[in-house]
N, CA and C of each residue as an Amber inpcrd file, in Angstrom:
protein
   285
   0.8170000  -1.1880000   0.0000000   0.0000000   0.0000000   0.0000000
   0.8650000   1.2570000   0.0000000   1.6100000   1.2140000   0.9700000
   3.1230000   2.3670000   0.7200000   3.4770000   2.7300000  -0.4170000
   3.8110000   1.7640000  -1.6810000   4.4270000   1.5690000  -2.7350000
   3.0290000   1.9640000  -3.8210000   1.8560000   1.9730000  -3.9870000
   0.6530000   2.6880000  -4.3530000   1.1390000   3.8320000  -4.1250000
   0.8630000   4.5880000  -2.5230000   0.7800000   6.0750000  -2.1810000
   1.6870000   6.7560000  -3.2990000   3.1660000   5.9940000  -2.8560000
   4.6370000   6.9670000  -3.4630000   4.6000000   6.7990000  -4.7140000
   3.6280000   5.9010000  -5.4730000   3.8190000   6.1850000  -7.2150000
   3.0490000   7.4630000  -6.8110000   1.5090000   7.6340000  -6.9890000
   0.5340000   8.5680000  -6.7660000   1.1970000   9.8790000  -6.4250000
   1.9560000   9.6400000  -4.8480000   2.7480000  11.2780000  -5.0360000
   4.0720000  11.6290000  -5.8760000   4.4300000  10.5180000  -6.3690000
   5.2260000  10.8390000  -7.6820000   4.6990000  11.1380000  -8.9570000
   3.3750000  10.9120000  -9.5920000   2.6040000  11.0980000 -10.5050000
   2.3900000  12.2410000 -10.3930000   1.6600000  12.4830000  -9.4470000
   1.1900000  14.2300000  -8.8110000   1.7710000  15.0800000  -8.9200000
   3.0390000  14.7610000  -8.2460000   4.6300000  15.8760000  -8.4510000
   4.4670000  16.5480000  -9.7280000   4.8710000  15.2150000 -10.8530000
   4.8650000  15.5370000 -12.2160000   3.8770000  16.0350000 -13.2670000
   2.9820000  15.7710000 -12.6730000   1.4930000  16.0810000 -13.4440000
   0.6960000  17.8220000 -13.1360000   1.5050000  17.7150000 -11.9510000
   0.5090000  18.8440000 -11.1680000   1.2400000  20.3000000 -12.1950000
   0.3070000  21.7990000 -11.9220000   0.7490000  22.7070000 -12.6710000
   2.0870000  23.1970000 -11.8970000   2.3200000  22.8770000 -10.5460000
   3.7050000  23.7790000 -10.3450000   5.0480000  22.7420000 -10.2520000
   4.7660000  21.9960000 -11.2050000   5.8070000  20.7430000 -11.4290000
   7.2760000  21.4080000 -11.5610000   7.3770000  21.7720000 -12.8310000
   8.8330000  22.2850000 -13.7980000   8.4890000  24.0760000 -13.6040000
   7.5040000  24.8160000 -12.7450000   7.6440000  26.0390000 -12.7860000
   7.4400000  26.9940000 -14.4200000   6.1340000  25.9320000 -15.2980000
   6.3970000  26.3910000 -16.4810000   5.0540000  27.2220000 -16.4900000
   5.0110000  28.6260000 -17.1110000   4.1940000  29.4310000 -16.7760000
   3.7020000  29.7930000 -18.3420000   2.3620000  29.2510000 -18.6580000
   2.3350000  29.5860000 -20.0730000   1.5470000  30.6670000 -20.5900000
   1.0930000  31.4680000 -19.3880000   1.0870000  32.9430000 -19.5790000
   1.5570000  33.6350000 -20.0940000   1.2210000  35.2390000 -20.7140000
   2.1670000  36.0640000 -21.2600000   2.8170000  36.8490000 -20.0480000
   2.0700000  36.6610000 -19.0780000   2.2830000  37.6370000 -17.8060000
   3.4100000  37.2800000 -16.9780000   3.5750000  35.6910000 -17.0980000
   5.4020000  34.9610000 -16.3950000   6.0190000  34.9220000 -17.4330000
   6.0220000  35.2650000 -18.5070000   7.1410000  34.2490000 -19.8420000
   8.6550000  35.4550000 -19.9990000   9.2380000  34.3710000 -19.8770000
  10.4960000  35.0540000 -19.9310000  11.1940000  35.9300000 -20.9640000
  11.6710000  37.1050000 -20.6480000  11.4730000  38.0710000 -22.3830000
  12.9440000  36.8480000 -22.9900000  12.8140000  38.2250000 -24.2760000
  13.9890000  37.0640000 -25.2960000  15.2320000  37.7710000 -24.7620000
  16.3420000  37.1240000 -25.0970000  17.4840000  37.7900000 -24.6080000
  18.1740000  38.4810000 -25.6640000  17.3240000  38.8440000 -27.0230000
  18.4600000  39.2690000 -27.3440000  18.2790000  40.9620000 -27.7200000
  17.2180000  41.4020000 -26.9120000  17.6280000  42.9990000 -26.6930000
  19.0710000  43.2000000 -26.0600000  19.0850000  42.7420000 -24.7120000
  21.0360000  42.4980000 -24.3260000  21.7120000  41.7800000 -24.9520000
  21.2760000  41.1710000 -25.3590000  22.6950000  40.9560000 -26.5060000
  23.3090000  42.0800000 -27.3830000  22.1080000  42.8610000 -27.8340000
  21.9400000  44.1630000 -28.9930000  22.8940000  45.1400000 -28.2210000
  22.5770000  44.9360000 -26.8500000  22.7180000  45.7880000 -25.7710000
  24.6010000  46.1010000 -25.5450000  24.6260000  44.6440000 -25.4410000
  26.1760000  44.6720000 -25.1420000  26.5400000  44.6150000 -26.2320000
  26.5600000  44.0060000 -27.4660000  27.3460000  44.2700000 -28.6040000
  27.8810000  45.9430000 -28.8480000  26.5800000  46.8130000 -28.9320000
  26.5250000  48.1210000 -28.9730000  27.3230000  48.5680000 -27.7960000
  27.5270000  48.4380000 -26.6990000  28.4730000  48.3790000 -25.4940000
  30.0280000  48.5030000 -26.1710000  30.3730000  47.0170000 -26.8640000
  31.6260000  47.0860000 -27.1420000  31.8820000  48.0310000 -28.5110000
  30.8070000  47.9470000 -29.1010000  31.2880000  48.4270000 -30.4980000
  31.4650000  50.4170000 -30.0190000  30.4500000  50.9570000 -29.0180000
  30.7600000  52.3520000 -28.8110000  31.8400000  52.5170000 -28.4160000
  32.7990000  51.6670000 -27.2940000  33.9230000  51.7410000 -26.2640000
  35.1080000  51.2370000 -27.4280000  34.8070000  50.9360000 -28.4960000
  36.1700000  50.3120000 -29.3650000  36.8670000  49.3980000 -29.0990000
  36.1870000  48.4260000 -28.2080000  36.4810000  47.0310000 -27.5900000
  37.2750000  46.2500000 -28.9120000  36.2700000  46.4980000 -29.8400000
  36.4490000  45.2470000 -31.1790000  37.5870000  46.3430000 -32.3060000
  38.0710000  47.2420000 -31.9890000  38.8730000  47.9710000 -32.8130000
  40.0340000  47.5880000 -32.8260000  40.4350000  47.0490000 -34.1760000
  41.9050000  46.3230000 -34.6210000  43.0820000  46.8540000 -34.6490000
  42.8250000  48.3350000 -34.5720000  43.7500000  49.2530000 -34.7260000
  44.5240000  49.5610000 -33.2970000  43.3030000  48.9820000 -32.2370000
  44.1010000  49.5640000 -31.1500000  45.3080000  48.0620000 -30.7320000
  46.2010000  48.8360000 -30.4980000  47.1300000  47.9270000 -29.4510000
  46.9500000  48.3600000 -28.2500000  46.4120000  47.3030000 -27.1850000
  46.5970000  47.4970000 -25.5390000  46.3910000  46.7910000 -24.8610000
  46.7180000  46.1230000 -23.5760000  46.7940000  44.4060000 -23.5840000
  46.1210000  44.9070000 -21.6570000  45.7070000  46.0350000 -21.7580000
  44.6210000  46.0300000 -20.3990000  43.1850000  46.3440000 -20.7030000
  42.7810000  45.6730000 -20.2940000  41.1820000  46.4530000 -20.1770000
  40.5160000  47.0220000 -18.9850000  39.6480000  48.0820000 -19.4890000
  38.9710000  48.9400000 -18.6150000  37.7980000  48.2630000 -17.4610000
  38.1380000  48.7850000 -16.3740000  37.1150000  48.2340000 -15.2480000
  36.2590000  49.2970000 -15.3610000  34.5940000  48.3520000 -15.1490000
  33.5640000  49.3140000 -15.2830000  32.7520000  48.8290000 -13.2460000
  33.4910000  49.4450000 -12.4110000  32.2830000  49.2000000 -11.7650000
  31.1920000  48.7570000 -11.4390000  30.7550000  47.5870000 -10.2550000
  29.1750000  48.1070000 -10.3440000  28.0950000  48.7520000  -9.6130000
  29.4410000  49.6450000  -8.6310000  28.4740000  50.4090000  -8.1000000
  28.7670000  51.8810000  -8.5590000  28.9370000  52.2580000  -9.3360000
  29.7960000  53.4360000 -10.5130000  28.7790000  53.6750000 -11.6290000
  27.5850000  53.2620000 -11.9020000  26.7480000  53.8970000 -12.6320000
  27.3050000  53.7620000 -14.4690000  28.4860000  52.4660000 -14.3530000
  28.3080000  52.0300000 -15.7230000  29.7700000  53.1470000 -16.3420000
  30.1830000  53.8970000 -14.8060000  31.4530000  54.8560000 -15.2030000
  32.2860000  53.9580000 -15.1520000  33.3990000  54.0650000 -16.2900000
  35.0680000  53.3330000 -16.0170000  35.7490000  54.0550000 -15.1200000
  36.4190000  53.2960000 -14.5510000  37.5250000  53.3720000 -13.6860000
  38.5140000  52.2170000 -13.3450000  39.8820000  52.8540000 -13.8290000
  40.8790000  52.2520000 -13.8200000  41.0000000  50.9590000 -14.9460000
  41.5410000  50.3820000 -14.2540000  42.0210000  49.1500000 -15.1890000
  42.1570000  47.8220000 -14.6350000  41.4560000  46.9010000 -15.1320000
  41.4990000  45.3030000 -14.5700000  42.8090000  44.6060000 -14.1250000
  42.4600000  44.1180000 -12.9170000  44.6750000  43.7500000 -12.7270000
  45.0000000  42.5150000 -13.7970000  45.8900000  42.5970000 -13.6630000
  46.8820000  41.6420000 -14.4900000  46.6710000  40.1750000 -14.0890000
  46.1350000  39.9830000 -13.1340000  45.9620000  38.2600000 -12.4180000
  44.8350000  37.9130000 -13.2260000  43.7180000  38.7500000 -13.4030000
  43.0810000  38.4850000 -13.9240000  42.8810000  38.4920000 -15.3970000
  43.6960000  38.4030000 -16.0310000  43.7720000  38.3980000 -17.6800000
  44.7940000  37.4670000 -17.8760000  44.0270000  36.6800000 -19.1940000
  44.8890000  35.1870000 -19.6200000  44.5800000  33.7720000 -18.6940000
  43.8000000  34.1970000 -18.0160000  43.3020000  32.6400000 -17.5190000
  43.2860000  30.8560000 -17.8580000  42.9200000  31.4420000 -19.2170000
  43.2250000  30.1630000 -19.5950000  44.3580000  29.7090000 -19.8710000
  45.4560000  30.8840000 -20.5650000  46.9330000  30.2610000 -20.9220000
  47.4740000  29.9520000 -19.9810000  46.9730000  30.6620000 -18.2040000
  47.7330000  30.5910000 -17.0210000  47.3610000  29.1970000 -16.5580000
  46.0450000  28.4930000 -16.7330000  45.2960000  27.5920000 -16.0100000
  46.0330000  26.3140000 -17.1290000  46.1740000  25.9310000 -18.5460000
  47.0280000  25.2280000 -19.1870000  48.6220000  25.1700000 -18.5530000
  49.2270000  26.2050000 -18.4600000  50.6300000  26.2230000 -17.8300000
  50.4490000  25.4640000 -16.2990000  50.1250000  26.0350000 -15.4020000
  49.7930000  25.2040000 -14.2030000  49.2320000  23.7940000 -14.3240000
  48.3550000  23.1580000 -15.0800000  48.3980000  21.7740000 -15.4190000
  49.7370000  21.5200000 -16.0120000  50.5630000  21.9010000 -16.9010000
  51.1700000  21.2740000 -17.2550000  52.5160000  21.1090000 -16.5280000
  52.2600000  22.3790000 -15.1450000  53.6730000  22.2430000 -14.3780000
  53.3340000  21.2310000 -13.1610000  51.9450000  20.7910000 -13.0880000
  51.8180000  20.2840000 -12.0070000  51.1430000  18.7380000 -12.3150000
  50.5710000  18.2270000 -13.2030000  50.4490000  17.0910000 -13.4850000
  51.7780000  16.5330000 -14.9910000  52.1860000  16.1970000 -14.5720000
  53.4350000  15.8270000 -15.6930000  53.3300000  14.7350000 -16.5690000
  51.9240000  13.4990000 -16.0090000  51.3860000  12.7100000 -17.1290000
  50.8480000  13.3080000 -18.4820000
């Protein structure tokens, strides 16, 4: 009889409307993402992020409690991660 109940409240779980949290309203539905996408592309393309011409091997820190103002410059630990995170495997596992 146990083994009845726990299908039943496993059926229920899955069946019921607040199962997976899926809301097929217009009033929950999640917008599209690609106004920010539009958003940040236009981000880099105003700041000259993607400009070939520039040589400069820091990038600008934007705050986030700064209202989207730059200030200063990102440290150095933090740039190149991945070439740093390959080198450290390869100095520390030697298989």
């Amino acid at each position: 009889m146990g083994s009845i109940d726990l299908l039943k409240q496993t059926r229920s779980a899955y069946t019921s409307r607040e199962a997976f949290d899926v809301h097929p309203t217009s009033r929950h539905a999640v917008p599209d993402s690609y106004r920010d996408q539009l958003k940040g592309a236009w981000f880099c393309l105003h700041n000259g992020w993607l400009d070939p011409n520039k040589e400069t091997d820091d990038c600008p820190a934007y705050p986030i409690d700064c209202n989207g103002k730059m200030e200063g410059k990102v440290s150095q630990c933090y740039l190149n991660v991945q070439e740093k995170g390959k080198a450290k495997l390869s100095d520390n596992f030697k298989s």
